[in-house]
C-alpha positions in Angstrom: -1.6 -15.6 -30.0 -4.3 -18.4 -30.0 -7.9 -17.2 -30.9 -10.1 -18.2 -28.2 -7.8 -18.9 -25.3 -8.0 -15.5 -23.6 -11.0 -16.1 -21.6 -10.2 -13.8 -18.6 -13.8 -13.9 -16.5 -13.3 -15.4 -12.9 -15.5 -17.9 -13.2 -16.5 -18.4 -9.5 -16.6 -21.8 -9.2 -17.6 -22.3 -5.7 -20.3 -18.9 -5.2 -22.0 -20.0 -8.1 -23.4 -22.6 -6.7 -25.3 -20.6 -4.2 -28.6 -19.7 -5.8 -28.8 -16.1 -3.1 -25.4 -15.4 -4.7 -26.2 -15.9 -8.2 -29.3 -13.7 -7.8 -26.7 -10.8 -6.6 -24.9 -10.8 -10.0 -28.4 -10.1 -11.7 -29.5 -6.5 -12.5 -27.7 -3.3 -13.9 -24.3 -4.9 -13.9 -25.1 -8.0 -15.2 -24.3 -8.7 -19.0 -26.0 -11.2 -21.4 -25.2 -12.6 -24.4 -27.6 -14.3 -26.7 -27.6 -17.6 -28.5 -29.9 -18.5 -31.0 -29.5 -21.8 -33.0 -25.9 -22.0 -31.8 -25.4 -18.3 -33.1 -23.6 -15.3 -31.1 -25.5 -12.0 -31.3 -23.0 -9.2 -32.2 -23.7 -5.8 -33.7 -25.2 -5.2 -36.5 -21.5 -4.3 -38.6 -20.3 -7.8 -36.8 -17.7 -5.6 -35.3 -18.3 -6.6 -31.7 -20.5 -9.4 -29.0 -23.9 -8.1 -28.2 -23.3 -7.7 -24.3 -27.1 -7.0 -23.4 -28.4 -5.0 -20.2 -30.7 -7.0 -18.1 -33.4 -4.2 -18.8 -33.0 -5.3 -22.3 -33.9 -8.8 -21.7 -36.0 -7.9 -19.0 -39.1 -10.0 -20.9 -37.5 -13.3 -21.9 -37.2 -16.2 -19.2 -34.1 -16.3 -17.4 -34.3 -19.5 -15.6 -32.3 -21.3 -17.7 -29.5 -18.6 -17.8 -26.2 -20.1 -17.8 -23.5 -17.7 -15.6 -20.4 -17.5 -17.5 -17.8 -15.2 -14.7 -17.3 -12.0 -13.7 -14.4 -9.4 -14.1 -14.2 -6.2 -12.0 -17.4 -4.7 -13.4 -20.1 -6.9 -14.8 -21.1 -10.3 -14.4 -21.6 -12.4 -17.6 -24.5 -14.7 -18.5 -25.4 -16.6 -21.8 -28.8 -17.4 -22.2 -30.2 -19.8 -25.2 -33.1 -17.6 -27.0 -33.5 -20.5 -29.8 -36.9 -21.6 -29.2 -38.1 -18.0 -29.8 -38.3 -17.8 -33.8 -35.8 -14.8 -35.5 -38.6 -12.9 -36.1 -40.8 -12.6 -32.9 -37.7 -11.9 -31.3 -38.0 -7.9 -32.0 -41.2 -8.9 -29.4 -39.0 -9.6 -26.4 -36.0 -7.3 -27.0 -35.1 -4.7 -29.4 -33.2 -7.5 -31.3 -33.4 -7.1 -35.3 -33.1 -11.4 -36.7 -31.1 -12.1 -40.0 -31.7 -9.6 -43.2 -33.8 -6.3 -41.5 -32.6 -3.3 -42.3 -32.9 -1.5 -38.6 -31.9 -3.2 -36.2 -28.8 -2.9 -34.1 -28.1 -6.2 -33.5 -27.7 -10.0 -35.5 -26.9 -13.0 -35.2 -24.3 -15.2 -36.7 -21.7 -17.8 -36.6 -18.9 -17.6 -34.3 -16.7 -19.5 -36.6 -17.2 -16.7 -39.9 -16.8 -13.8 -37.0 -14.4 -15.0 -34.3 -11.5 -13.8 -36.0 -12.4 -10.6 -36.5 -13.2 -9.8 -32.7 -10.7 -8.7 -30.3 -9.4 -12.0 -27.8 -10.9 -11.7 -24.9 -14.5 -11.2 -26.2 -13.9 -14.2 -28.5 -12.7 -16.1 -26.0 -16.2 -15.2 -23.5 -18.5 -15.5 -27.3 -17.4 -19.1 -27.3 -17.7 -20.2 -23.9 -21.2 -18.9 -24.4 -21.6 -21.3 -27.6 -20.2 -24.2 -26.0 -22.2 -24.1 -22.9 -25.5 -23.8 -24.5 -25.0 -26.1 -27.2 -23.8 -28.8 -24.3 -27.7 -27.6 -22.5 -29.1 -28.3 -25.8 -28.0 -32.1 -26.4 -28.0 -33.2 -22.9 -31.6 -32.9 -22.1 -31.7 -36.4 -21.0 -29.6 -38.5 -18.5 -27.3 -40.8 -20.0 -28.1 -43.6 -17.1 -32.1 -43.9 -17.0 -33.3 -41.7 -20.0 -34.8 -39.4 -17.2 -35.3 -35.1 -18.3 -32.4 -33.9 -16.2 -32.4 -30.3 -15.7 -29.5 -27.3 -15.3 -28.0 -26.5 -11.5 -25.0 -24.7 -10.5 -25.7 -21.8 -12.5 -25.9 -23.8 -15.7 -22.5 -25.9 -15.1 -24.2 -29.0 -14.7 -27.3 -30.9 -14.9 -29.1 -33.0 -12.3 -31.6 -35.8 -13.1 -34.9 -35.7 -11.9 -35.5 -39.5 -11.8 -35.0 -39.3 -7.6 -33.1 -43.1 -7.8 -31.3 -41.5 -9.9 -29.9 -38.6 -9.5 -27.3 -38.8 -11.4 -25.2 -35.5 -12.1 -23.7 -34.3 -15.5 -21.2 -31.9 -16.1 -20.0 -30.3 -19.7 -17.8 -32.3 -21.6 -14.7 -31.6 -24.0 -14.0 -34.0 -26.9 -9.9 -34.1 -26.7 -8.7 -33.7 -30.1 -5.2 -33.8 -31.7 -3.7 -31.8 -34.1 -0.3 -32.4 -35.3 2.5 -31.0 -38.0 4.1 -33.7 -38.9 7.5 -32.4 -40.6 10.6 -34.2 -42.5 13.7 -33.3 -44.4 14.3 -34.6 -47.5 17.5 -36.0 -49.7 17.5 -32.8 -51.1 18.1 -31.3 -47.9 14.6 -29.2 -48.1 12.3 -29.9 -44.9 8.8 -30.2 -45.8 5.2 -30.1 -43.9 2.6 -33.1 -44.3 -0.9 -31.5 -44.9 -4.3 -32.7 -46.0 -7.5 -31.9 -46.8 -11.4 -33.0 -46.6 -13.5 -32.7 -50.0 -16.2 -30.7 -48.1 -13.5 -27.8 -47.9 -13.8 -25.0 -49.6 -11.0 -25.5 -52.8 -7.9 -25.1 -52.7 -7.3 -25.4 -48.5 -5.4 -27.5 -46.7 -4.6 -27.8 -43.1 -2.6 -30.1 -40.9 -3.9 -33.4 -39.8 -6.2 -33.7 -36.7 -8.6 -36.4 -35.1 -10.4 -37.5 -31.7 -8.5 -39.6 -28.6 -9.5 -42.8 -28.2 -10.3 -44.3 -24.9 -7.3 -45.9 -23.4 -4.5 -44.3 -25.6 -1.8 -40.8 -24.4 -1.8 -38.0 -26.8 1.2 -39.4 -28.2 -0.3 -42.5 -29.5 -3.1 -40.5 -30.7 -0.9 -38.4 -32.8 0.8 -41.4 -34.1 -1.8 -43.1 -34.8 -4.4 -40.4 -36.6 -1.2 -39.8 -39.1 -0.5 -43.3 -39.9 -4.6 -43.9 -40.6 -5.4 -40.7 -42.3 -2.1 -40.6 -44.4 -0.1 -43.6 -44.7 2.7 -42.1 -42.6 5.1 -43.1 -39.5 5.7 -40.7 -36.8 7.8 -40.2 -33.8 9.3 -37.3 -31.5 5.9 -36.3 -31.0 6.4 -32.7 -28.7 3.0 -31.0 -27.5 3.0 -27.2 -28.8 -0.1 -25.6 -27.3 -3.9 -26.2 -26.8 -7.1 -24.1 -27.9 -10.6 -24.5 -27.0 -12.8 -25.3 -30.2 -16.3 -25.4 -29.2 -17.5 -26.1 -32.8 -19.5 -28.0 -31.3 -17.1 -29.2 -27.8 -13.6 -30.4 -28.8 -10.5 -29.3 -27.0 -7.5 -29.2 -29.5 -4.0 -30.2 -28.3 -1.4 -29.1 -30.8 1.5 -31.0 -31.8 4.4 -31.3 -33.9 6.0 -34.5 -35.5 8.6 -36.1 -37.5 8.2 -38.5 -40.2 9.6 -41.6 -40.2 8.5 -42.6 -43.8 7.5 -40.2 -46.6 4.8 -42.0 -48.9 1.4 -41.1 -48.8 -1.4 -43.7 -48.8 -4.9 -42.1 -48.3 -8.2 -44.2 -48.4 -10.6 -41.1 -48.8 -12.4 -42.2 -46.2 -10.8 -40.1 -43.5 -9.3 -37.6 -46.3 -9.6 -36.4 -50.6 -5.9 -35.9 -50.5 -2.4 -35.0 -48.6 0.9 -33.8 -50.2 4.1 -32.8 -48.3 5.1 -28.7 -48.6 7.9 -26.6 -48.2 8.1 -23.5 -46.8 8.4 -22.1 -50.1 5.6 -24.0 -51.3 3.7 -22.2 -48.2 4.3 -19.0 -49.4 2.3 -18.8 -52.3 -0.6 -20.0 -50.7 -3.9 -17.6 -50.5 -5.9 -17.2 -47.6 -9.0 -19.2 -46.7 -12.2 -17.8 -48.2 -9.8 -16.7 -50.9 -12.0 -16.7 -54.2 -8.6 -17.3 -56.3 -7.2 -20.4 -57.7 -4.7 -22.6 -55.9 -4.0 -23.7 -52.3 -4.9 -21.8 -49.7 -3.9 -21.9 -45.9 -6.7 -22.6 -43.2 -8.9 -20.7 -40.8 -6.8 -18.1 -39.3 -8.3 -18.6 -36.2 -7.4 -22.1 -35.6 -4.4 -23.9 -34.3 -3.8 -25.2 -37.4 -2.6 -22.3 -38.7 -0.9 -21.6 -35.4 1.0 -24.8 -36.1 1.7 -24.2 -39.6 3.4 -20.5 -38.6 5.0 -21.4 -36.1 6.9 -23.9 -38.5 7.2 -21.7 -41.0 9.5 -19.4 -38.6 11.9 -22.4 -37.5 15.1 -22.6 -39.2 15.2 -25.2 -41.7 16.6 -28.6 -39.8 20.1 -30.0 -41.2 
């Protein structure tokens, strides 16, 4: 299963809107979750999402409180708490910041403690992440350089220049990812993979970059290989898609098949790529590994959701 697709909340598109109905999902039922410097509060053992009472927030300012859904028993809100420094934080809500020995509660980065949570709280930690990093860097409008501020519970923002008025909604940067496979003249079938030099050593993970305006996913796919790699591609087939709010891309997942073998790479877009097999595969470590040697990526991405699901085909004739 995916990491981060699971988010189950309704998100109540059309009664968020109304501000009398928004005010209803406020008070004991209401959950909040926390984000401070586009960090997720979870317990203190990092075990689980901090899912606050309103009583316990019932000191910071809500107004800019962004409404994530609702399931059957609470409503969900995330609520950027950045501006407040770690350590006058204890001040507004029995929140412990980074380091103290007595708190309950911390904060840290989605991407070292997604994996580790179960799905569905994942899935609702980075919604929460992505919305309140997309507040954070779209303070302006994009049309007249105007403050613009949040509306419809935090799924959009409105500019306050009144000739204006232009309205902004959350964006996803679409990203591909792609295996690209081929068999060889010796009749094994190997995986094209890569790697940037600001990994951590040893890891490598399949190839991956943005859509350009005016191209399908297809010619993304084919392109991104042939400029990060050297490499021709075709019978591009879509796999699956995860949201990635690291800080707002939407990964579509592919797989390939080579049309030429040799690698040319330019550093610029990558330090290296090498073909594998599924041999090769299995004596990689795991990422964060502190051993020598390759190591396979971020078990929560699609990358490695790519790169398994490979690794269970049947090897092509």
């Amino acid at each position: 299963m995916l990491y981060y697709t699971q988010m189950t909340l309704d998100r109540a598109s059309a009664q968020r809107k109304d501000k009398n109905w928004l005010l209803t999902q406020y008070g004991d039922k209401s959950r909040w979750l926390l984000i401070h410097n586009d960090k997720n509060l979870y317990t203190e053992d990092l075990s689980q999402l901090a899912y606050l009472k309103q009583s316990q927030i019932e000191q910071l300012d809500k107004s800019l409180a962004v409404f994530l859904g609702k399931d059957e028993q609470h409503a969900y809100f995330a609520l950027d708490v950045s501006k407040i420094e770690l350590g006058d934080l204890r001040a507004h809500i029995d929140v412990c910041s980074d380091g103290c020995d007595d708190g309950e509660y911390r904060f840290d980065d989605m991407r070292k403690v997604g994996p580790k949570l179960e799905h569905v709280s994942a899935s609702i930690g980075v919604l929460a992440r992505g919305l309140c990093y997309w507040h954070k860097t779209h303070c302006f409008c994009g049309r007249c350089g105007h403050q613009n501020i949040p509306v419809e519970a935090g799924h959009a923002r409105v500019c306050t220049n009144k000739s204006c008025n232009h309205m902004t909604f959350p964006r996803t940067d679409p990203a591909v990812i792609m295996l690209v496979t081929h068999t060889f003249k010796d009749g094994v079938e190997r995986c094209l993979l890569g790697r940037q030099e600001n990994w951590p050593d040893g890891v490598f993970s399949t190839l991956a970059g943005f859509v350009d305006p005016g191209e399908s996913l297809e010619q993304a796919v084919a392109r991104e290989v042939e400029e990060e790699a050297g490499v021709l591609v075709d019978d591009v087939q879509y796999m699956a898609s995860q949201p990635w709010p690291f800080p707002s891309s939407l990964m579509l997942g592919f797989i390939a098949t080579a049309k030429s073998t040799d690698i040319f790479v330019e550093q610029d877009e990558l330090e290296q790529a090498q073909w594998f097999s599924r041999a090769d595969l299995d004596t990689f470590g795991e990422w964060g590994d502190d051993k020598p040697g390759f190591k396979l990526t971020r078990p929560d991405s699609i990358s490695r959701y790519l790169v398994e699901h490979w690794r269970q085909l049947p090897e092509k004739e």
